[in-house]
mmCIF file of the N, C-alpha and C atoms, coordinates in Angstrom:
data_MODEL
# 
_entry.id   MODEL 
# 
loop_
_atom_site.group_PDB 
_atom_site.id 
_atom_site.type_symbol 
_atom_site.label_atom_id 
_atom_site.label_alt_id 
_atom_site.label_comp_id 
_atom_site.label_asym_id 
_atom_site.label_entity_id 
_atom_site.label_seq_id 
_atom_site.pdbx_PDB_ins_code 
_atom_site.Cartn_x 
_atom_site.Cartn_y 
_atom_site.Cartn_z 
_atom_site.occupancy 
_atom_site.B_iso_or_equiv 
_atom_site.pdbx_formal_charge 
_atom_site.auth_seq_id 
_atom_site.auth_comp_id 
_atom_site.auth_asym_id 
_atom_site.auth_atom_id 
_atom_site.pdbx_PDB_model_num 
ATOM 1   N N  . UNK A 1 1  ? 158.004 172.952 8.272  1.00 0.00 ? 1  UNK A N  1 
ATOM 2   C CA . UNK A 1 1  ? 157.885 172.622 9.670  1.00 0.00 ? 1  UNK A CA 1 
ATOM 3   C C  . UNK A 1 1  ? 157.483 171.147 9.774  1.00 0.00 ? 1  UNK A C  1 
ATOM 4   N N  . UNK A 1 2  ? 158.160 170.590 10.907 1.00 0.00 ? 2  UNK A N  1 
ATOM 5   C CA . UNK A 1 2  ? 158.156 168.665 10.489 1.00 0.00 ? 2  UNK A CA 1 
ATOM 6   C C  . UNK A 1 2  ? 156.871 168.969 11.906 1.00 0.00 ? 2  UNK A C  1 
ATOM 7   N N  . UNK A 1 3  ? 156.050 168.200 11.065 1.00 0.00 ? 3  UNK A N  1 
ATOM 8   C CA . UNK A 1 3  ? 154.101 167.773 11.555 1.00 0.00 ? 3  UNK A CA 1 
ATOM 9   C C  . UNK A 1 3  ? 154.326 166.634 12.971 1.00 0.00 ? 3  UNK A C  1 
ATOM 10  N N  . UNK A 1 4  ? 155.201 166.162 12.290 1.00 0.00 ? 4  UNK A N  1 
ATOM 11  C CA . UNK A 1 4  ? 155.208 164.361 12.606 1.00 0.00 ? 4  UNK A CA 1 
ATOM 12  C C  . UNK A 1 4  ? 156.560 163.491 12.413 1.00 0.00 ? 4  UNK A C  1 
ATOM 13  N N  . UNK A 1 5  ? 157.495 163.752 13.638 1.00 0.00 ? 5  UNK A N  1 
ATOM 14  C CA . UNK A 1 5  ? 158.398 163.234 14.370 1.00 0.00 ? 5  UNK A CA 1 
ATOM 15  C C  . UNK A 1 5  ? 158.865 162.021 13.851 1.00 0.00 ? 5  UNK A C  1 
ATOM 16  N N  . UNK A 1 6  ? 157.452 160.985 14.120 1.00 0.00 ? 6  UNK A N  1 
ATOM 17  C CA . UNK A 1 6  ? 157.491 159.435 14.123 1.00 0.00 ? 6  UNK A CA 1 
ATOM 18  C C  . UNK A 1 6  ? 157.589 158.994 12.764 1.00 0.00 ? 6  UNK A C  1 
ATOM 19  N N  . UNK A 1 7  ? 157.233 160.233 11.802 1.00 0.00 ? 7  UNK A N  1 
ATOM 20  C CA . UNK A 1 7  ? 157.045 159.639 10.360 1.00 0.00 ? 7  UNK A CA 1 
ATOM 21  C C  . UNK A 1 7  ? 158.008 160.394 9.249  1.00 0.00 ? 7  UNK A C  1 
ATOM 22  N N  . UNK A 1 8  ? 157.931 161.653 10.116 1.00 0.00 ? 8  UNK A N  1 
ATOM 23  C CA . UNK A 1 8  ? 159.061 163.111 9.333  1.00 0.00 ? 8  UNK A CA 1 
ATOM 24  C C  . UNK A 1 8  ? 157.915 163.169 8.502  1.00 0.00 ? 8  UNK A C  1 
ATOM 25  N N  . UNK A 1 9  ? 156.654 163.778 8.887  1.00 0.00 ? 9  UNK A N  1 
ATOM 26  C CA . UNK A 1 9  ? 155.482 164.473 8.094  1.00 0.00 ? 9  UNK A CA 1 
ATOM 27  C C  . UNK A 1 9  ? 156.109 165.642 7.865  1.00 0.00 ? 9  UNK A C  1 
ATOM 28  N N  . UNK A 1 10 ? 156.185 166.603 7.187  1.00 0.00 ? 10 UNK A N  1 
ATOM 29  C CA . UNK A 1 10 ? 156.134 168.489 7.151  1.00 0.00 ? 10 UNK A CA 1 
ATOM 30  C C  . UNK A 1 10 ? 154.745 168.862 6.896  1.00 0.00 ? 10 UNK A C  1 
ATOM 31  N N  . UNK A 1 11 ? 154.779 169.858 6.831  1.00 0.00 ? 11 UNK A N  1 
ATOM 32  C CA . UNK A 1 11 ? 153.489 170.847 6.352  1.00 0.00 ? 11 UNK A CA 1 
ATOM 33  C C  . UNK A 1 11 ? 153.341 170.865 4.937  1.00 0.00 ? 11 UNK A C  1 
ATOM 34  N N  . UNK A 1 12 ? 154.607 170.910 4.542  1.00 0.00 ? 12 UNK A N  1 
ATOM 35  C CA . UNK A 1 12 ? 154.800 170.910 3.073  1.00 0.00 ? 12 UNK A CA 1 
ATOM 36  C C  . UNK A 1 12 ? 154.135 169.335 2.821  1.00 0.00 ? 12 UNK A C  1 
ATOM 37  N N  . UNK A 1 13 ? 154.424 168.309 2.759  1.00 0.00 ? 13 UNK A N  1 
ATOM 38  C CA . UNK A 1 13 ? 153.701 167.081 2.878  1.00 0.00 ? 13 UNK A CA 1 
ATOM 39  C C  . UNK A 1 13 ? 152.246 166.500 2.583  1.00 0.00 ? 13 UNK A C  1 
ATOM 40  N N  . UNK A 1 14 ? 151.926 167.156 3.496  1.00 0.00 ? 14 UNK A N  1 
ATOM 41  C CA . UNK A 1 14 ? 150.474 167.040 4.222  1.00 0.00 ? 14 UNK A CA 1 
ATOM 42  C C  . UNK A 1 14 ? 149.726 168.232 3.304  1.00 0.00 ? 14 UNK A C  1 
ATOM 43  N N  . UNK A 1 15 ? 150.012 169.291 2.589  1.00 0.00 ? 15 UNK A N  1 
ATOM 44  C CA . UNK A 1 15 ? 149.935 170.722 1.558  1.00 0.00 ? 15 UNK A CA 1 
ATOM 45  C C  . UNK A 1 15 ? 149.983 169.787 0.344  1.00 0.00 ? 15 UNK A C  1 
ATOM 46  N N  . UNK A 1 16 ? 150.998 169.322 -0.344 1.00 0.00 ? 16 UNK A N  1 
ATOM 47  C CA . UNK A 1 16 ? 151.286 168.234 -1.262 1.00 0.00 ? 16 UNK A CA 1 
ATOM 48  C C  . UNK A 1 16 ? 150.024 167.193 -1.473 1.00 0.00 ? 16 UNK A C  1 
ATOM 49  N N  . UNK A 1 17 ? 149.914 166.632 -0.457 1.00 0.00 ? 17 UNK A N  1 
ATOM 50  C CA . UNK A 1 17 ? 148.815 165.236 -0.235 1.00 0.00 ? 17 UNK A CA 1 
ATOM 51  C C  . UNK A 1 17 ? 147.114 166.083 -0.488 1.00 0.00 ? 17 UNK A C  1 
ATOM 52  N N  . UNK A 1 18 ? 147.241 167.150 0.179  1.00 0.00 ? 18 UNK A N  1 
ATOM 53  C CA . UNK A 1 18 ? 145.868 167.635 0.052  1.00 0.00 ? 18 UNK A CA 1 
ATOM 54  C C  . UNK A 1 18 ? 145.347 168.064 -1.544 1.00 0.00 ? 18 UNK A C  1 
ATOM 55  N N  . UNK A 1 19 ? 146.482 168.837 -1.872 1.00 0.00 ? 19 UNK A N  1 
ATOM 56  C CA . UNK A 1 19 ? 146.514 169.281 -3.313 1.00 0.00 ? 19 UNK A CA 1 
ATOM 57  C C  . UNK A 1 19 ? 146.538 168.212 -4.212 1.00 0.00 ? 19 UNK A C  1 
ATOM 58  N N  . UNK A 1 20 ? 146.520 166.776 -3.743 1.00 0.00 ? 20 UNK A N  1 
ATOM 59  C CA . UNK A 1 20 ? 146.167 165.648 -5.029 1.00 0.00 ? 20 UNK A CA 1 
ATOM 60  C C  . UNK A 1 20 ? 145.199 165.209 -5.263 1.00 0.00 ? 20 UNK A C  1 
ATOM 61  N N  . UNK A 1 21 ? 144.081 165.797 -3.710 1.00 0.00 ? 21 UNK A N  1 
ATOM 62  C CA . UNK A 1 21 ? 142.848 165.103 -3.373 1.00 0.00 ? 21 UNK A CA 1 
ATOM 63  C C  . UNK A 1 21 ? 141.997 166.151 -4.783 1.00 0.00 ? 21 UNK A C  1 
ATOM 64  N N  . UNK A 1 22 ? 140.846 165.523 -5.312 1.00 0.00 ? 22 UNK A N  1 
ATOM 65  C CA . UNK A 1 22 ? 140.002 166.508 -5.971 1.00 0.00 ? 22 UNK A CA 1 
ATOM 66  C C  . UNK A 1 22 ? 139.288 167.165 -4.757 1.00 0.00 ? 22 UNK A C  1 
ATOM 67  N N  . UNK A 1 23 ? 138.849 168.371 -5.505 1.00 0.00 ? 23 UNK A N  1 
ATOM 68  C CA . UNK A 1 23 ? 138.278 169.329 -4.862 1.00 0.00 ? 23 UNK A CA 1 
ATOM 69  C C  . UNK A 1 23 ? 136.521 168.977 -4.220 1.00 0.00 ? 23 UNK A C  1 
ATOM 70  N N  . UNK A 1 24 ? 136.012 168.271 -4.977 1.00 0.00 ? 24 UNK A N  1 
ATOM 71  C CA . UNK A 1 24 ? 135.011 167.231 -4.582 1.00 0.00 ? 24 UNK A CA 1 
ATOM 72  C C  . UNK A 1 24 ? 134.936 166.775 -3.292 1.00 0.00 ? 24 UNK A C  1 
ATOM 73  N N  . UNK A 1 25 ? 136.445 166.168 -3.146 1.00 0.00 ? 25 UNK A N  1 
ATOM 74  C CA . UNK A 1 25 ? 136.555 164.915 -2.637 1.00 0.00 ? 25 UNK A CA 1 
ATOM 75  C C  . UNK A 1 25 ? 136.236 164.918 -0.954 1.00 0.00 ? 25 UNK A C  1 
ATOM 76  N N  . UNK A 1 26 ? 135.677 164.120 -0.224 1.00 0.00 ? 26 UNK A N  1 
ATOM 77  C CA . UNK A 1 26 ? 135.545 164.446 1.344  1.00 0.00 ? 26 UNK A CA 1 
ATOM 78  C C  . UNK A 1 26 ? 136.611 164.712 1.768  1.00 0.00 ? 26 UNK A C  1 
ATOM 79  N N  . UNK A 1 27 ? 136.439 165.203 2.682  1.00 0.00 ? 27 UNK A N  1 
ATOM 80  C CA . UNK A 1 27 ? 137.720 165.743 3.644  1.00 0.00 ? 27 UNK A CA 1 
ATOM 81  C C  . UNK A 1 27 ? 138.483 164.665 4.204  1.00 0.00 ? 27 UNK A C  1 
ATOM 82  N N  . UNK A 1 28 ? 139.617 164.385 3.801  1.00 0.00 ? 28 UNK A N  1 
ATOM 83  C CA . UNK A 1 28 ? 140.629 163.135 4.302  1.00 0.00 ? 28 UNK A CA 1 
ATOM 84  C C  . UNK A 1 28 ? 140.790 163.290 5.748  1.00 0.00 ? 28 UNK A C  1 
ATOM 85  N N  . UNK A 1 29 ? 140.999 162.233 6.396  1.00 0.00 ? 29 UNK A N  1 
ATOM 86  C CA . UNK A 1 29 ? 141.211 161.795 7.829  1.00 0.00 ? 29 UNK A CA 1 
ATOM 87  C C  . UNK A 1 29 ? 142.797 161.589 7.918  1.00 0.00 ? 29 UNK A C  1 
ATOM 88  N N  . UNK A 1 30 ? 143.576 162.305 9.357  1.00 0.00 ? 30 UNK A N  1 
ATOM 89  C CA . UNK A 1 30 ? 144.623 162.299 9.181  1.00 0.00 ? 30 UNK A CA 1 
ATOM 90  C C  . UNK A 1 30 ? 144.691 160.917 8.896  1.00 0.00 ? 30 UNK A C  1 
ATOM 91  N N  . UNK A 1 31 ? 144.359 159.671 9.104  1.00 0.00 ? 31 UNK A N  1 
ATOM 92  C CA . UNK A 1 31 ? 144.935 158.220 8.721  1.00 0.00 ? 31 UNK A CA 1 
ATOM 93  C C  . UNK A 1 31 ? 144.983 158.288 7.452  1.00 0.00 ? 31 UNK A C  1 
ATOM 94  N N  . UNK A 1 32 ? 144.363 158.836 6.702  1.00 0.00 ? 32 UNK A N  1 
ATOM 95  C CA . UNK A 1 32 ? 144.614 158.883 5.344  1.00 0.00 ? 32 UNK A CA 1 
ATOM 96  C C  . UNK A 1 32 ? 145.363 159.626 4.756  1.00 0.00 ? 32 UNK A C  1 
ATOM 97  N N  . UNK A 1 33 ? 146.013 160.720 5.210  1.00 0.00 ? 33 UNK A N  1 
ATOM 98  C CA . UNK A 1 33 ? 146.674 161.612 4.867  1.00 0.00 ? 33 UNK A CA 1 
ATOM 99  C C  . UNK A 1 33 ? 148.085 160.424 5.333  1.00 0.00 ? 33 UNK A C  1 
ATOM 100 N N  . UNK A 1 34 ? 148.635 160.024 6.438  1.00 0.00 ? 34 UNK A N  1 
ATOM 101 C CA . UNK A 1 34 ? 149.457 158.945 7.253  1.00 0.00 ? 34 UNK A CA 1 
ATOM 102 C C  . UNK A 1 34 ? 149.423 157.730 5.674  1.00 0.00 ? 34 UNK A C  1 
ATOM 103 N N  . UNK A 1 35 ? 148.533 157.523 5.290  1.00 0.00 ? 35 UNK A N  1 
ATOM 104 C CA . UNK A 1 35 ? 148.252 156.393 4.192  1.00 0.00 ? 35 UNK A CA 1 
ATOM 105 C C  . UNK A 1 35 ? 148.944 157.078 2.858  1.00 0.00 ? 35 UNK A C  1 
ATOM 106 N N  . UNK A 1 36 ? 148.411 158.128 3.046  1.00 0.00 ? 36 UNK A N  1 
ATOM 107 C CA . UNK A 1 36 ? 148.998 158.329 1.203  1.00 0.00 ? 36 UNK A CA 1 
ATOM 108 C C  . UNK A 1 36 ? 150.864 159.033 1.353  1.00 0.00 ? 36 UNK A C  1 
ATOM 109 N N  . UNK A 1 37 ? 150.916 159.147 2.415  1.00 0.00 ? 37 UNK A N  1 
ATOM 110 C CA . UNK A 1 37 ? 152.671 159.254 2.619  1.00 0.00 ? 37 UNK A CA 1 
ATOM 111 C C  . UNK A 1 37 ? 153.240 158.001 2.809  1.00 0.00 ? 37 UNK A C  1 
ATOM 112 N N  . UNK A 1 38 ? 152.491 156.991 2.899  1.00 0.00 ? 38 UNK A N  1 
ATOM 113 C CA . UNK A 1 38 ? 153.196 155.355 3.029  1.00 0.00 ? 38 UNK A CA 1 
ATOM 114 C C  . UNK A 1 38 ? 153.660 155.384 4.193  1.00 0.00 ? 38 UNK A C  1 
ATOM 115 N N  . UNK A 1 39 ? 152.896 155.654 5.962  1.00 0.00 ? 39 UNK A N  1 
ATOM 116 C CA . UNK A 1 39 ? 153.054 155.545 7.115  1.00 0.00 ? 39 UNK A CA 1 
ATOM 117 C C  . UNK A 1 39 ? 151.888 155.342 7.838  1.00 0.00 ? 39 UNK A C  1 
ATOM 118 N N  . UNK A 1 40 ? 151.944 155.221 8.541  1.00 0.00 ? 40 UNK A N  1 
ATOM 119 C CA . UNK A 1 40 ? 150.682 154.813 10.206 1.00 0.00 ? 40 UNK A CA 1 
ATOM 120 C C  . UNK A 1 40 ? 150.650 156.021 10.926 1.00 0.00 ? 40 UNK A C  1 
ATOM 121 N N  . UNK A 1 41 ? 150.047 156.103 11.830 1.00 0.00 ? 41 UNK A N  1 
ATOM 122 C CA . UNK A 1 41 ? 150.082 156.564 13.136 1.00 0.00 ? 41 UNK A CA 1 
ATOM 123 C C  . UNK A 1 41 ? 150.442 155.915 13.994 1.00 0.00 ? 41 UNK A C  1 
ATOM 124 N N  . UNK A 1 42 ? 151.521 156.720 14.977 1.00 0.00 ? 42 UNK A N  1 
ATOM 125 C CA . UNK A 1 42 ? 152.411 155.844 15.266 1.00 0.00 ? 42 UNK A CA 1 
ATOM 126 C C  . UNK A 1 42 ? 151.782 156.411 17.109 1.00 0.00 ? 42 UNK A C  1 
ATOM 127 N N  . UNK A 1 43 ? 152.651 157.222 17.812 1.00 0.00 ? 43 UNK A N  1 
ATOM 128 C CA . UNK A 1 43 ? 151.901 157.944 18.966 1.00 0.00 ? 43 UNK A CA 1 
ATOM 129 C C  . UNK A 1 43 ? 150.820 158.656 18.837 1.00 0.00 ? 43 UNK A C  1 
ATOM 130 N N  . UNK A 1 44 ? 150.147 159.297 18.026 1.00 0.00 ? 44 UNK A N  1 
ATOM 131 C CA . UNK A 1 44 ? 149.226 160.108 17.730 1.00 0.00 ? 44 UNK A CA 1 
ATOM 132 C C  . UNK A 1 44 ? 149.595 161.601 17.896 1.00 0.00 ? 44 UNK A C  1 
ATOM 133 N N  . UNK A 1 45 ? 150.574 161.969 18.392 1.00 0.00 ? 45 UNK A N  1 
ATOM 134 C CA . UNK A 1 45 ? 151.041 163.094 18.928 1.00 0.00 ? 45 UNK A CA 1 
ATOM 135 C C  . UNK A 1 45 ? 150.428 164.023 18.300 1.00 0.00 ? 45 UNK A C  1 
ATOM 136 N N  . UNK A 1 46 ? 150.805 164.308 16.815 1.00 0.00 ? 46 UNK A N  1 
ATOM 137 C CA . UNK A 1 46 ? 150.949 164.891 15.779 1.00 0.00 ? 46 UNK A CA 1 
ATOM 138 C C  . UNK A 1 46 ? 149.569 165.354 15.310 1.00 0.00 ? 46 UNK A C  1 
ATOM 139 N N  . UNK A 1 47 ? 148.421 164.227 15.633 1.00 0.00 ? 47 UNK A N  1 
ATOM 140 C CA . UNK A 1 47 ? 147.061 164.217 15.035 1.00 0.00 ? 47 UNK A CA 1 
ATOM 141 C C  . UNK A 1 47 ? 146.063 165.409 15.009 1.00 0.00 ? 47 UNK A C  1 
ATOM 142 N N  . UNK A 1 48 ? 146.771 166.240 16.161 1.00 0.00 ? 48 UNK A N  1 
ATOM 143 C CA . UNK A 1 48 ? 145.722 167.298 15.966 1.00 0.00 ? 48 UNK A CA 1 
ATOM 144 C C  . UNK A 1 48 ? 146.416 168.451 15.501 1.00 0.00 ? 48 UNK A C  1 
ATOM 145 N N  . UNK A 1 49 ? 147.798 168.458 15.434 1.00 0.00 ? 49 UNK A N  1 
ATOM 146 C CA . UNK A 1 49 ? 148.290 169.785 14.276 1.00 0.00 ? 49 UNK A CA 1 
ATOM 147 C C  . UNK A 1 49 ? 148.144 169.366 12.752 1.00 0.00 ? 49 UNK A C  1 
ATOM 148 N N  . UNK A 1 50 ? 148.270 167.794 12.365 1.00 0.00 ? 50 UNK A N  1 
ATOM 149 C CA . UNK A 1 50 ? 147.862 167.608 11.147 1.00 0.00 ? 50 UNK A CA 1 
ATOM 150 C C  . UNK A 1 50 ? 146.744 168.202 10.710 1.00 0.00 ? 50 UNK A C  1 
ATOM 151 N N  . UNK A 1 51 ? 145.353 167.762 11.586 1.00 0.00 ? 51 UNK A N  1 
ATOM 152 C CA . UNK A 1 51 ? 144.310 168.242 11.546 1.00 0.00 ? 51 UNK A CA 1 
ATOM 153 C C  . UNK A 1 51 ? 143.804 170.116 11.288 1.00 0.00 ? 51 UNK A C  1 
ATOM 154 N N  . UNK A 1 52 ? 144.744 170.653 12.217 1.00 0.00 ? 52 UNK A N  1 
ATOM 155 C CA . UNK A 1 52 ? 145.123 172.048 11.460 1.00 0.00 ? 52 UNK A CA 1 
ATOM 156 C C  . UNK A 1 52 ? 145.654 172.673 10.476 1.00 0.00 ? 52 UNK A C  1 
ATOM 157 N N  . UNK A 1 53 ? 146.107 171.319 9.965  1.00 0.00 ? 53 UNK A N  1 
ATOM 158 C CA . UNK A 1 53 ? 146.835 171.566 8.120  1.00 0.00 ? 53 UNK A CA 1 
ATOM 159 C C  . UNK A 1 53 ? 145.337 171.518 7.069  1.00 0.00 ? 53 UNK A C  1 
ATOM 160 N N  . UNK A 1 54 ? 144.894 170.441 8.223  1.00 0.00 ? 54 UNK A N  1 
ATOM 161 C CA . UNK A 1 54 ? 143.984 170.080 6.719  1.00 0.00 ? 54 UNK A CA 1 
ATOM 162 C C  . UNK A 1 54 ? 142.581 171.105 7.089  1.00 0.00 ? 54 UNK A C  1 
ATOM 163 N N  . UNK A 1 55 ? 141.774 171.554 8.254  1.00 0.00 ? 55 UNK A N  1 
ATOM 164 C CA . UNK A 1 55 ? 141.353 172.557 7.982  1.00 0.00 ? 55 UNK A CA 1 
ATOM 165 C C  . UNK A 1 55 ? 142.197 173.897 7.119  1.00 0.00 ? 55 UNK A C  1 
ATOM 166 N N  . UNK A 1 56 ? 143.162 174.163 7.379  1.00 0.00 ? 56 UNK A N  1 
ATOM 167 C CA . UNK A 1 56 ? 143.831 175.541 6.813  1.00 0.00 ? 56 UNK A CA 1 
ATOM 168 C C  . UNK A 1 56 ? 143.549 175.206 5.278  1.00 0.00 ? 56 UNK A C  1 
ATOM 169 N N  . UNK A 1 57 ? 144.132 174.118 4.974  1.00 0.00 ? 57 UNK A N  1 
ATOM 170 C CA . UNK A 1 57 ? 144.133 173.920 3.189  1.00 0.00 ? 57 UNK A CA 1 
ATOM 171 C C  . UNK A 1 57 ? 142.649 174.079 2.793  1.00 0.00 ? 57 UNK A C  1 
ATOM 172 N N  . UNK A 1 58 ? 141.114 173.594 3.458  1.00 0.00 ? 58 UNK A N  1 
ATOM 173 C CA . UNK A 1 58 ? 140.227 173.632 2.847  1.00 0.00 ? 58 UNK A CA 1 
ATOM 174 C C  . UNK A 1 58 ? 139.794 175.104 3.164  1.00 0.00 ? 58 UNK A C  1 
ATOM 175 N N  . UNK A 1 59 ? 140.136 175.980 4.325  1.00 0.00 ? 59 UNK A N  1 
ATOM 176 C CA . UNK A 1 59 ? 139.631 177.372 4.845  1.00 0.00 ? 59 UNK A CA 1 
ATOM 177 C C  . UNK A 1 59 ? 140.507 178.148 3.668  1.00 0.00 ? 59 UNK A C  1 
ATOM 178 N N  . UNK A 1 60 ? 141.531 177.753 2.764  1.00 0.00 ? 60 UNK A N  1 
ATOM 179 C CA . UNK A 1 60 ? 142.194 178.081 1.750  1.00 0.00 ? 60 UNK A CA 1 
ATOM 180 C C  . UNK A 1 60 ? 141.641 178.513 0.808  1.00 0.00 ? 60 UNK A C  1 
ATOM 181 N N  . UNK A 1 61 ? 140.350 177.394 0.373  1.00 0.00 ? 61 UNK A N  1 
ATOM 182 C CA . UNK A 1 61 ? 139.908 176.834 -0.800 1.00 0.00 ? 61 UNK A CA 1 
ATOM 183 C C  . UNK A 1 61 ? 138.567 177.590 -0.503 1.00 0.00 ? 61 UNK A C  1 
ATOM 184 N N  . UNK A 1 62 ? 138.178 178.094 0.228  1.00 0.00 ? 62 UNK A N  1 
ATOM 185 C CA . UNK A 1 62 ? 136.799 178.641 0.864  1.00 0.00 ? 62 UNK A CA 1 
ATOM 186 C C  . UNK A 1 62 ? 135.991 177.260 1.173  1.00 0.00 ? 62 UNK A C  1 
ATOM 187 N N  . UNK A 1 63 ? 136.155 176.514 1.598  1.00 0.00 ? 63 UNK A N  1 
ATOM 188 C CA . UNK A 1 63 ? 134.966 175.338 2.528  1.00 0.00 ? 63 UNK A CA 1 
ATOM 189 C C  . UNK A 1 63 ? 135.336 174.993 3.507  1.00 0.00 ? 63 UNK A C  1 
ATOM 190 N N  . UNK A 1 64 ? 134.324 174.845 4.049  1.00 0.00 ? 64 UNK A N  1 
ATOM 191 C CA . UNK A 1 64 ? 134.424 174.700 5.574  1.00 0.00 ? 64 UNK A CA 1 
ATOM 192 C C  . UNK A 1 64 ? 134.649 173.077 6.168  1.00 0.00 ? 64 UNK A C  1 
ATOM 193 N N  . UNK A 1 65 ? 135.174 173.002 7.216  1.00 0.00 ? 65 UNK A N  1 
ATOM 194 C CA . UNK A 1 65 ? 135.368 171.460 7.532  1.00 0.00 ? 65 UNK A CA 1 
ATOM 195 C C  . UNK A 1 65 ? 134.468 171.273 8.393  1.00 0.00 ? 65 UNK A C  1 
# 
């Protein structure tokens, strides 16, 4: 499912990007998630279903955001 129009994010993507972060690691900000696909934020449209990717991936992992 495409996240992000302006950039052609998917879910798959943003699933990909999370799974490189260590498990440690703080919880990435969609700009950073936008950063490690080599894009911006462009309208913001997108920012708060991204944001539901990246809670789901850590509610995945059992931690909470």
């Amino acid at each position: 499912m495409i996240l992000c129009s302006c950039n052609l994010i998917s879910a798959n993507n943003v699933k990909q990007i999370m799974e490189s972060y260590p498990s440690y690691a703080k919880i990435p900000s969609v700009e950073e998630i936008m950063e490690k696909h080599g894009c911006s934020v462009v309208c913001a449209t997108c920012a708060h279903t991204i944001k539901l990717e990246i809670r789901k991936h850590y509610e995945s992992l059992h931690r909470t955001v």
